[in-house]
N, C-alpha and C positions, 0 to 999 in steps of 0.2 A: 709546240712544234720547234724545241731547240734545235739549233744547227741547221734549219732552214733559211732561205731569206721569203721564198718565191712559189706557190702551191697551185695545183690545179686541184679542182672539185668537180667530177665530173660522173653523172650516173646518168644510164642509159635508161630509154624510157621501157617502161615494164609492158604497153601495147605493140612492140619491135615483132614481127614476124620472126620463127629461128632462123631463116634462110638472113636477114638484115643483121640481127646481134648476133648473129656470127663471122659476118663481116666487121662489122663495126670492133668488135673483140679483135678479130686479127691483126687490123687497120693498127688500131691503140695497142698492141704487143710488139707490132713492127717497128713504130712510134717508139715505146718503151725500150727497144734493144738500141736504135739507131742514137737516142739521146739520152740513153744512163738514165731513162727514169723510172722509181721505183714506185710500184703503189704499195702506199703506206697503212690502209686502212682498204676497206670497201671502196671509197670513192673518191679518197683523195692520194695526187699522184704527185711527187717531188722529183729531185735529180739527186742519184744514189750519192754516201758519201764516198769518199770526204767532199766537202764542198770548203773552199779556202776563198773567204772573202765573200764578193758576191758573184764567185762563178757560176751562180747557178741560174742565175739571169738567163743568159741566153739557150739554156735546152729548154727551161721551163716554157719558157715566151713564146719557142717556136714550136712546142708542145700544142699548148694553146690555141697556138694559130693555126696549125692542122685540124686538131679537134674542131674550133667554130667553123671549118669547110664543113663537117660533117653535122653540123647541130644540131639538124634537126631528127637526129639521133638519141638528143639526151633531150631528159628532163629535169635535169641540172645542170648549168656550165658555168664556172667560175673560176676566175684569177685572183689571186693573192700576191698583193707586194707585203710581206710580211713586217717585214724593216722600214714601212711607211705607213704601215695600219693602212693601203690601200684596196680595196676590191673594186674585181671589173665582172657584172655580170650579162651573159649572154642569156641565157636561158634561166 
């Protein structure tokens, strides 16, 4: 994950009704416009670059902290401080 500092991992649980993952997808694209964040892979979401320093601290963090309102949405939820080898896991 060069030129990160900061990641979200975040997969929706695969029991969701269409009518819920389709909200929870809109929620998290709304999320994604509002805070540059790009999803990088299937499940993992960063802040688009360039990222200078550790600006990328705060879209990711408050990324995060919308998604765990919704948690119990996914069957994954995780934070990455990558630049401290930290993880925070919710789900």
């Amino acid at each position: 994950m060069d030129g990160y500092n900061y990641k979200v991992v975040a997969e929706l649980r695969s029991d969701l009704s269409e009518n819920e993952r389709n909200n929870a997808v809109e929620t998290i694209r709304e999320l994604q416009k509002k805070l540059r964040i790009v999803n990088v892979d299937t499940v993992t979401y960063c802040k688009a670059q360039p990222i200078k320093g550790y600006d990328d601290f705060g879209a990711v963090a408050f990324f995060f902290s919308a998604l765990k309102d919704m948690q119990d949405c996914f069957s994954h939820l995780e934070y990455y401080d990558l630049w401290e080898d930290r993880k925070r896991v919710v789900v």
